[in-house]
C-alpha positions as CSV (number, residue, x, y, z in Angstrom):
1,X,153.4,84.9,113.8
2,X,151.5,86.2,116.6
3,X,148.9,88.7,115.8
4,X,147.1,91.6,117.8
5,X,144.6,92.1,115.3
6,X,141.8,90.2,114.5
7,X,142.4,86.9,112.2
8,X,140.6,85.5,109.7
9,X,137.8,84.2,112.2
10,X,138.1,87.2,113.8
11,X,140.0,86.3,117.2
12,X,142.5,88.0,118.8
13,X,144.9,87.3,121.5
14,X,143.5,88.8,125.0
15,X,139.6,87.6,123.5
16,X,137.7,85.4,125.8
17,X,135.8,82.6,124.0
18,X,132.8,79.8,125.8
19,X,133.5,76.5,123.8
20,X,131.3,73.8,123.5
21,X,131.1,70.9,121.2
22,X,128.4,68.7,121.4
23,X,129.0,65.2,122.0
24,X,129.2,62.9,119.6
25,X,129.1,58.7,119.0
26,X,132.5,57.5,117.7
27,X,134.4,54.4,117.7
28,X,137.7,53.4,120.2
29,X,139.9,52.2,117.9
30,X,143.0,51.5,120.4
31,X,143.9,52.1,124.0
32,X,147.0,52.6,125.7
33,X,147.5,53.5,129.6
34,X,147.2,57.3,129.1
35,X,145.3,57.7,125.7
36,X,142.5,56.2,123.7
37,X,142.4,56.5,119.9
38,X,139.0,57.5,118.1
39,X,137.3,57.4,114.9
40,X,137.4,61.5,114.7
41,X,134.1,62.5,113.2
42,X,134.9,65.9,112.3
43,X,137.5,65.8,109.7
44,X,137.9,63.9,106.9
45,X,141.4,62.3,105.3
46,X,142.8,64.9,103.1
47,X,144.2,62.1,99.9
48,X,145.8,64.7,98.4
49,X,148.1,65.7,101.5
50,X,151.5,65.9,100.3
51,X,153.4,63.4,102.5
52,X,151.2,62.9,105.5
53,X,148.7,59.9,105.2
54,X,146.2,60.5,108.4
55,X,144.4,57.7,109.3
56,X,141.5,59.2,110.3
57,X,142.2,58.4,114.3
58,X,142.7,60.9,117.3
59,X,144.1,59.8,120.7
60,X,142.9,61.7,123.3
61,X,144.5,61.5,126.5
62,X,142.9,60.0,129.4
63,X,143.0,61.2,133.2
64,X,145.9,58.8,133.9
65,X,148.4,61.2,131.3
66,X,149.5,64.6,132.5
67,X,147.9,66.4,129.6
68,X,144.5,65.2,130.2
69,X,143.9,68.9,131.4
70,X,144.9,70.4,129.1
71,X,142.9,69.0,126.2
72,X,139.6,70.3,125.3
73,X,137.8,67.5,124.1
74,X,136.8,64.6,126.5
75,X,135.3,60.9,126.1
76,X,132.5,60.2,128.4
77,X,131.9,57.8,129.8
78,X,135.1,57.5,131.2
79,X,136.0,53.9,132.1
80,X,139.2,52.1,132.8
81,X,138.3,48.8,130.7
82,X,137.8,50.5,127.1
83,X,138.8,48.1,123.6
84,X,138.6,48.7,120.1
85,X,135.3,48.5,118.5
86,X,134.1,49.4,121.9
87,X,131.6,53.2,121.6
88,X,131.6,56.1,123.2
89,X,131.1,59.9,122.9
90,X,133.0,62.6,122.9
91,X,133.1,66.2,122.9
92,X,133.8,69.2,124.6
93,X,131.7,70.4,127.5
94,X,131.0,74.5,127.6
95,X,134.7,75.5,128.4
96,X,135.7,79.4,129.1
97,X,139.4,79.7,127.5
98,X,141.2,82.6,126.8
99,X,143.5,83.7,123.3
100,X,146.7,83.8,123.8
101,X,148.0,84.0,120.4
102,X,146.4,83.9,117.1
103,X,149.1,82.2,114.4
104,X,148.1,82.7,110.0
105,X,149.4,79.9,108.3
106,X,150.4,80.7,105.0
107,X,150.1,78.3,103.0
108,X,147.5,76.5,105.3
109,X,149.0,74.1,107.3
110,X,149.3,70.0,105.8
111,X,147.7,68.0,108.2
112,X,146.0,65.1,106.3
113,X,142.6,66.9,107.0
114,X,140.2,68.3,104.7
115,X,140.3,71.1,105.0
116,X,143.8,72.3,106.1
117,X,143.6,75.1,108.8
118,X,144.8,78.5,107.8
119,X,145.3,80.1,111.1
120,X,145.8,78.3,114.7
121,X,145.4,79.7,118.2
122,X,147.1,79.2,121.4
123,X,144.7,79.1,123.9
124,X,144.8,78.3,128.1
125,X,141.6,77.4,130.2
């Protein structure tokens, strides 16, 4: 459900946020042509998910995959010859994006993270 008034961390669509996340060591833990797979360091595996068993991985896409724009965080440095075990940082860098739609998830949504999330936004750069 969409929602004009504020959530439960107080956004709204038609809000304009600055993101930033500071960048942060992690592990590649596999590679493909358009994505490389990371040791996420911000959420941890939810054992008590019903049905989902995360791994604790997140591929991010890389400038080679059509959706490389539109994700948030990024890996840097950015190099063509990555492997697993190999280190790098990611993040994202300060980022203006705009609400489009705030979503309450109730119950929370299972995601094999530790905390589920209770609301979601839609959000466009």
């Amino acid at each position: 459900m969409s929602s004009q008034t504020p959530g439960a961390e107080g956004y709204r669509s038609g809000d304009v946020l600055r993101m930033a996340c500071p960048f942060t060591e992690v592990t590649v833990t596999g590679v493909s042509r358009s994505h490389v797979s990371v040791r996420w360091p911000w959420w941890e595996i939810d054992t008590a998910a019903d049905g989902i068993e995360w791994n604790g991985d997140v591929a991010l896409p890389t400038p080679t995959d059509d959706n490389w724009r539109n994700e948030l965080f990024r890996t840097v440095p950015v190099v063509d010859t990555l492997k697993a075990d190999d280190r790098r940082r990611v993040g994202i860098p300060a980022t203006v994006v705009h609400v489009l739609a705030v979503h309450h998830l109730d119950p929370p949504l299972e995601t094999g993270w530790s905390a589920p999330p209770s609301i979601r936004t839609s959000a466009v750069e």
